[in-house]
DRENTORKOL-3810 file (N, C-alpha, C; in nm, 4 decimals):
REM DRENTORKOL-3810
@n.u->4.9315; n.v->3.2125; n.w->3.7217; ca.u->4.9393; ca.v->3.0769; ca.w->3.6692; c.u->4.8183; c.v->2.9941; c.w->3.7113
@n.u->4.8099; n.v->3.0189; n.w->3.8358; ca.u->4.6528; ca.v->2.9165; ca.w->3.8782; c.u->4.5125; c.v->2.9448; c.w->3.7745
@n.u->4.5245; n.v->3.0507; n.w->3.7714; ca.u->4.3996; ca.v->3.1503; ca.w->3.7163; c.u->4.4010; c.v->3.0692; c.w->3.6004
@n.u->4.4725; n.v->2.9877; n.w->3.5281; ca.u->4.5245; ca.v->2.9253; ca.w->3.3463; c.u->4.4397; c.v->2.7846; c.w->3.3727
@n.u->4.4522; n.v->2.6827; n.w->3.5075; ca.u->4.4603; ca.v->2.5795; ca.w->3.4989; c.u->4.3349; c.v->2.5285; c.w->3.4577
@n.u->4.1906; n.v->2.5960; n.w->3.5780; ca.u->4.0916; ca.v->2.5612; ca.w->3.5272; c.u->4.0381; c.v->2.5734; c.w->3.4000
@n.u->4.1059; n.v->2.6951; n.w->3.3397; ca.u->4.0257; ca.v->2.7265; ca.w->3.1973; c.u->4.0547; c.v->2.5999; c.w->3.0919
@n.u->4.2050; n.v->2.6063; n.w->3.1018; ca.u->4.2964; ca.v->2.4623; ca.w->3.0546; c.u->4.1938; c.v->2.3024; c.w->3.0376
@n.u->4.1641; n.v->2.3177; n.w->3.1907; ca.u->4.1081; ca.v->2.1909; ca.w->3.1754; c.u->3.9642; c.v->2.1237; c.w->3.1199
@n.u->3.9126; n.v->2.2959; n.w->3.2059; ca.u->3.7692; ca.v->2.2873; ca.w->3.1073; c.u->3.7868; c.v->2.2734; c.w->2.9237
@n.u->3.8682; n.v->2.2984; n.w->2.9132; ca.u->3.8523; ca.v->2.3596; ca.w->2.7703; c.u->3.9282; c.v->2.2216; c.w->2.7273
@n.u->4.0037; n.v->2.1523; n.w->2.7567; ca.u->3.9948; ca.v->1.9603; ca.w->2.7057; c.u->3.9155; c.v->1.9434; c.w->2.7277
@n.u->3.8449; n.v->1.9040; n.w->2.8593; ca.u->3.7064; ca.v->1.8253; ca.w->2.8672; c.u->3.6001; c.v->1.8504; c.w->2.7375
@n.u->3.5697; n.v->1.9733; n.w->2.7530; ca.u->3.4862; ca.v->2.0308; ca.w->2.6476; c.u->3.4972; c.v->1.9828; c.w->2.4720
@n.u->3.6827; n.v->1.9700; n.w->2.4407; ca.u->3.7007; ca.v->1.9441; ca.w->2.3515; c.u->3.6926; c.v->1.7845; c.w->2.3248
@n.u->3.7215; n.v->1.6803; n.w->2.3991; ca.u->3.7063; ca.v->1.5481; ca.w->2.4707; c.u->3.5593; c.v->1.5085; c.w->2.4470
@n.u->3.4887; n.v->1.5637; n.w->2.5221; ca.u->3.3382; ca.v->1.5691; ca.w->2.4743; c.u->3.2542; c.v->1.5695; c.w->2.3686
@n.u->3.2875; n.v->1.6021; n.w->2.2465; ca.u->3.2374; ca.v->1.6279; ca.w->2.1079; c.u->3.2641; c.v->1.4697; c.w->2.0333
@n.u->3.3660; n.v->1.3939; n.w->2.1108; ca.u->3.3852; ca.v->1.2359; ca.w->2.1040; c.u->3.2609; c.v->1.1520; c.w->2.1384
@n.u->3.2357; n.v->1.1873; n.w->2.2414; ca.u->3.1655; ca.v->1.0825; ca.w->2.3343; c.u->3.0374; c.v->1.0432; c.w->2.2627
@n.u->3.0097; n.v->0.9241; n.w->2.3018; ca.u->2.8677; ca.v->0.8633; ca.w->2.2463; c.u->2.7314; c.v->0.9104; c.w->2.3808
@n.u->2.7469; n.v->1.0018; n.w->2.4830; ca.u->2.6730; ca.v->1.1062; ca.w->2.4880; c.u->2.6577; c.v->1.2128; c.w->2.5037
@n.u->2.6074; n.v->1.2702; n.w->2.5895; ca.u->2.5856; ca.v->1.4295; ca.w->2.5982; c.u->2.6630; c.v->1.5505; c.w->2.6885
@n.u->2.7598; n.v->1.4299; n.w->2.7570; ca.u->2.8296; ca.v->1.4811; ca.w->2.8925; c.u->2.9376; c.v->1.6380; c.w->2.8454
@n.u->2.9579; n.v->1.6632; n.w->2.7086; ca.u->3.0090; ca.v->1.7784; ca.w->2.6758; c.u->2.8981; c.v->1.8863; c.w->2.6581
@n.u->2.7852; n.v->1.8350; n.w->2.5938; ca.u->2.7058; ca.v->1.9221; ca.w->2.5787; c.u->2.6398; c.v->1.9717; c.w->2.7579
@n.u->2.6519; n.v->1.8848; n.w->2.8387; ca.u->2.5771; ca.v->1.8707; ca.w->2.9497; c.u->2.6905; c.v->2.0333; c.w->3.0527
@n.u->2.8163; n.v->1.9619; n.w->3.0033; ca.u->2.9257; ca.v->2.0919; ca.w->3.0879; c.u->2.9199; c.v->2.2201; c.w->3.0563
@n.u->2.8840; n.v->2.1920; n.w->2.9125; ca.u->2.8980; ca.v->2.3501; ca.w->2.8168; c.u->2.7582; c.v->2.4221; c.w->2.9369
@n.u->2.6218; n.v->2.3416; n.w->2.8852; ca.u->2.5527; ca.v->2.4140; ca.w->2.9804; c.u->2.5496; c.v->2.4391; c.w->3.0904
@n.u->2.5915; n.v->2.3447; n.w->3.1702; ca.u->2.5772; ca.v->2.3631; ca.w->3.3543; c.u->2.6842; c.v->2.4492; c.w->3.3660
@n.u->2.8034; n.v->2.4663; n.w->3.2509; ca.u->2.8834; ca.v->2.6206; ca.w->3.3596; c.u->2.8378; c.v->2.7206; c.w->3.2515
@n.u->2.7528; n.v->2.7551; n.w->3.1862; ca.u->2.7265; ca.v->2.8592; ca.w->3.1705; c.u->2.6241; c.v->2.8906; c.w->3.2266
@n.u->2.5151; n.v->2.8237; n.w->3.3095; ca.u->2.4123; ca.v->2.8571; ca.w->3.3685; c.u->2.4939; c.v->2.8443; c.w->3.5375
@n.u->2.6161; n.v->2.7626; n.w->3.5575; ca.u->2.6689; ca.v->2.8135; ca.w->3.6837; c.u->2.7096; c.v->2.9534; c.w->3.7178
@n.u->2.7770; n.v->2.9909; n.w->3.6083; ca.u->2.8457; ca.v->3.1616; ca.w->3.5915; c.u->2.7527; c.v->3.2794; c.w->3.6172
@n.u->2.6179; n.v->3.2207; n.w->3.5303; ca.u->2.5046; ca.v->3.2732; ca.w->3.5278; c.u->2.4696; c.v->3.3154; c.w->3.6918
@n.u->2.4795; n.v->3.2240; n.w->3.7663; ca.u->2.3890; ca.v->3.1873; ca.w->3.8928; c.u->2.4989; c.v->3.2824; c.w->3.9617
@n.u->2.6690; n.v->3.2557; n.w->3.9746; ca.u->2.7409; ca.v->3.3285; ca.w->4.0135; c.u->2.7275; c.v->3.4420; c.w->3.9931
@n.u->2.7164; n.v->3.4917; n.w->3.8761; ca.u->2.7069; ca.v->3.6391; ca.w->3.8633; c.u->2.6159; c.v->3.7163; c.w->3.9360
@n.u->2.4882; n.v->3.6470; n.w->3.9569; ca.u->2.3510; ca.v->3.7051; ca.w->4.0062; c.u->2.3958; c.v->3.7067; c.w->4.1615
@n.u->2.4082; n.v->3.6069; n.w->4.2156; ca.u->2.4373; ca.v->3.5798; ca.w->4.3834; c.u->2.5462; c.v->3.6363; c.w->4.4148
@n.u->2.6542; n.v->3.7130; n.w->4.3653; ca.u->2.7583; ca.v->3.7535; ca.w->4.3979; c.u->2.8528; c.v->3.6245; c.w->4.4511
@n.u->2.8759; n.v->3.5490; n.w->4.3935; ca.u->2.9450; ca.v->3.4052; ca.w->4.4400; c.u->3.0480; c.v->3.4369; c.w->4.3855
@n.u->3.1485; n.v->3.3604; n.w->4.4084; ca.u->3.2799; ca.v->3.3023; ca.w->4.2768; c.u->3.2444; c.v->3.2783; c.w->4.1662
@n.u->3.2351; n.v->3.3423; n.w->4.0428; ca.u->3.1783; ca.v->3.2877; ca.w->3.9103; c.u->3.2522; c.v->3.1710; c.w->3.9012
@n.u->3.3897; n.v->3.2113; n.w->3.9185; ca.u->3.4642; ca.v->3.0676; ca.w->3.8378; c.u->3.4376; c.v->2.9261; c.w->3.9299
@n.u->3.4438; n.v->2.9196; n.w->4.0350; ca.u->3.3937; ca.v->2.8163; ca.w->4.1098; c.u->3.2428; c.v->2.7823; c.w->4.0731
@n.u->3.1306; n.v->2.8555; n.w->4.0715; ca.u->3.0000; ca.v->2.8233; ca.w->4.0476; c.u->2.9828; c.v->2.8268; c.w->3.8958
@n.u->3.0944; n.v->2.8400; n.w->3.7838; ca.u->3.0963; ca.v->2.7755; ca.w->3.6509; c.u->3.1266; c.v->2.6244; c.w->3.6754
@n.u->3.2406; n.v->2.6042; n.w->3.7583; ca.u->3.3305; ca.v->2.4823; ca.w->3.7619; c.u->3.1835; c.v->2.3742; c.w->3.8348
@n.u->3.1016; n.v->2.4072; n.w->3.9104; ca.u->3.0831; ca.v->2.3123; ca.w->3.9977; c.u->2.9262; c.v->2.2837; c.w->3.8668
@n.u->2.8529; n.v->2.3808; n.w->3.7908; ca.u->2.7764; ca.v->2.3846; ca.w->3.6972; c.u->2.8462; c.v->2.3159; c.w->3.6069
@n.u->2.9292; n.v->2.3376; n.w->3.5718; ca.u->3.0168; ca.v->2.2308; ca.w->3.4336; c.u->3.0113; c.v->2.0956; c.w->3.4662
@n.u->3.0868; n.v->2.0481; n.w->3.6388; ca.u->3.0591; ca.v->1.9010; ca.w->3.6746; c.u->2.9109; c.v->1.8590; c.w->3.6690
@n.u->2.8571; n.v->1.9309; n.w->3.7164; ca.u->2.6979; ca.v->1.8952; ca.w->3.7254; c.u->2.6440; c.v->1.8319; c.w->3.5929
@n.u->2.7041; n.v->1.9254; n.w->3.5032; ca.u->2.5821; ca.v->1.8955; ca.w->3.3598; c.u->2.6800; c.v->1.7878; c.w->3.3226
@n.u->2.8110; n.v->1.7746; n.w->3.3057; ca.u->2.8343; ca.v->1.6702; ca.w->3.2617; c.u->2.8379; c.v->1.5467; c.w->3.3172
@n.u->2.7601; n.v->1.5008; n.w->3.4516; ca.u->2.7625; ca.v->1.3886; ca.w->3.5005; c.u->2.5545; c.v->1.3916; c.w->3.4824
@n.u->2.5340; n.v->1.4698; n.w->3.4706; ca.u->2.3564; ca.v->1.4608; ca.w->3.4006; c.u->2.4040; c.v->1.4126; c.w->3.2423
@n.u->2.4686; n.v->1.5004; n.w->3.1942; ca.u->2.4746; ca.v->1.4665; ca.w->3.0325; c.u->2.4994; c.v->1.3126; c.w->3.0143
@n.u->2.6282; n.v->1.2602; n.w->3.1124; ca.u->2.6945; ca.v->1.1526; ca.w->3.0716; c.u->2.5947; c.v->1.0275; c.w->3.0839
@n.u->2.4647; n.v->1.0613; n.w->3.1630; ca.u->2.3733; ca.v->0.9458; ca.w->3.1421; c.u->2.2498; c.v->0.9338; c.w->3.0554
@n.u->2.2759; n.v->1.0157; n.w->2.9428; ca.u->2.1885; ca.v->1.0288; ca.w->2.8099; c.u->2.2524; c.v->0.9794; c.w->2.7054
@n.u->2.1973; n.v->0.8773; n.w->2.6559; ca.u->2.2490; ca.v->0.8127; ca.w->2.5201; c.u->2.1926; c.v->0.8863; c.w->2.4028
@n.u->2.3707; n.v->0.9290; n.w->2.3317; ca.u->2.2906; ca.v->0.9913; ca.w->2.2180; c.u->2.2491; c.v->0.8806; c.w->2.0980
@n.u->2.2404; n.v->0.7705; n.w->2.0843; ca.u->2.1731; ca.v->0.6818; ca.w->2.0309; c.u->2.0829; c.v->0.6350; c.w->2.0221
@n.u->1.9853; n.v->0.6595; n.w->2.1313; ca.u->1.8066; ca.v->0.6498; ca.w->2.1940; c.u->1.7445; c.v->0.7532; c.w->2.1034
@n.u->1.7549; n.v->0.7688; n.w->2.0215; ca.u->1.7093; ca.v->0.9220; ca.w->1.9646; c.u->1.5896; c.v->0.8203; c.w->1.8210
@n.u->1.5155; n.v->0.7499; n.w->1.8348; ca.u->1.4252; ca.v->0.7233; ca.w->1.7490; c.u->1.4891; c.v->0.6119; c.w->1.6686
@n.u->1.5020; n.v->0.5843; n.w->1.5297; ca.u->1.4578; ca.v->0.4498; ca.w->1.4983; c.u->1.6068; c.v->0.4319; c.w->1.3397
@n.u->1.7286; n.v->0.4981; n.w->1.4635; ca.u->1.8530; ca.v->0.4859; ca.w->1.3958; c.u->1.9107; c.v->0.3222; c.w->1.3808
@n.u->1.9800; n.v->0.2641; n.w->1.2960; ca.u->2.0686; ca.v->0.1469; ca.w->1.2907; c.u->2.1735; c.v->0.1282; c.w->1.2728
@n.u->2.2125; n.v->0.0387; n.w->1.2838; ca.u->2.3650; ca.v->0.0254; ca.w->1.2308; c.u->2.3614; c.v->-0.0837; c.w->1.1085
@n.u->2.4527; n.v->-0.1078; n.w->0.9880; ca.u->2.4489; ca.v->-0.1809; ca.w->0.9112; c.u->2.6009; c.v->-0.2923; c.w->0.9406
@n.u->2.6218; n.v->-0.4097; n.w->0.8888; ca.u->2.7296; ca.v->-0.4779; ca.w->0.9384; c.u->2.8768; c.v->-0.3866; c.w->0.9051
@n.u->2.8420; n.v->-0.3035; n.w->0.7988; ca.u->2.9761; ca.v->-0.2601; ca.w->0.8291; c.u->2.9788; c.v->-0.1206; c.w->0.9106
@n.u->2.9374; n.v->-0.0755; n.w->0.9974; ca.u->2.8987; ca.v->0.0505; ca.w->1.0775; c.u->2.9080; c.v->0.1400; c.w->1.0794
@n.u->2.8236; n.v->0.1311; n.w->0.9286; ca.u->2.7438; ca.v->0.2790; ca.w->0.8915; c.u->2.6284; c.v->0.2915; c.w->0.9910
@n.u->2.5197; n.v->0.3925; n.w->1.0335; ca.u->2.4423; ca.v->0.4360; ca.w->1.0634; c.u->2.3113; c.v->0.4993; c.w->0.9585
@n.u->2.2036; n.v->0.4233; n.w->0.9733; ca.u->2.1187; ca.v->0.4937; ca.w->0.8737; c.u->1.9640; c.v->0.4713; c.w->0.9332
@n.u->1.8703; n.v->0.5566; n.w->0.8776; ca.u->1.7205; ca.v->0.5024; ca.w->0.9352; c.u->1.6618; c.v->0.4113; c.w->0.8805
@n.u->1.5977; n.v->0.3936; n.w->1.0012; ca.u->1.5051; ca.v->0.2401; ca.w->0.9563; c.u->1.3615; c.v->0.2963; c.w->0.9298
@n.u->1.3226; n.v->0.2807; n.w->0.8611; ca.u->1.2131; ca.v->0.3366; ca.w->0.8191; c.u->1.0454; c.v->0.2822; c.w->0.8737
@n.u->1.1280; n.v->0.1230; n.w->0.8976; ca.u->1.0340; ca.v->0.0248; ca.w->0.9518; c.u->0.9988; c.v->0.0398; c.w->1.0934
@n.u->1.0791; n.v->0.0966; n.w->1.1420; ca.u->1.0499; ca.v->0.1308; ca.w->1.3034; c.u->0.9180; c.v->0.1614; c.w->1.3479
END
């Protein structure tokens, strides 16, 4: 049963993430697959050195706005479109 919980939770966060106005899902996806990565090589706990790579990237991710991305707007009713004038 323990072995269920982390996967469980990663796997909301992850899904939770595809919401967010930034990168903090994309940030987990990578930091535990490059944690697992690191586990596998060092002979560590994969699942712990996924888990602690997953927190990592998503507290890096969570301070990237995916809205900074060049010369996007909003219109009054909040659509999103380019400004060309930028």
């Amino acid at each position: 049963m323990r072995s269920i919980i982390l996967p469980a939770i990663a796997a909301g966060a992850l899904a939770l993430g595809g919401c967010a106005s930034n990168y903090a899902g994309e940030g987990a996806l990578a930091g535990g697959a490059l944690g697992a990565g690191v586990g596998a090589v060092t002979d560590a706990d994969t699942a712990t050195a996924a888990a602690v790579g997953a927190a990592a990237g998503a507290a890096v991710g969570s301070q990237v706005d995916k809205d900074r991305d060049g010369c996007w707007r909003y219109d009054r009713d909040g659509r999103r479109f380019w400004d060309d004038d930028c």
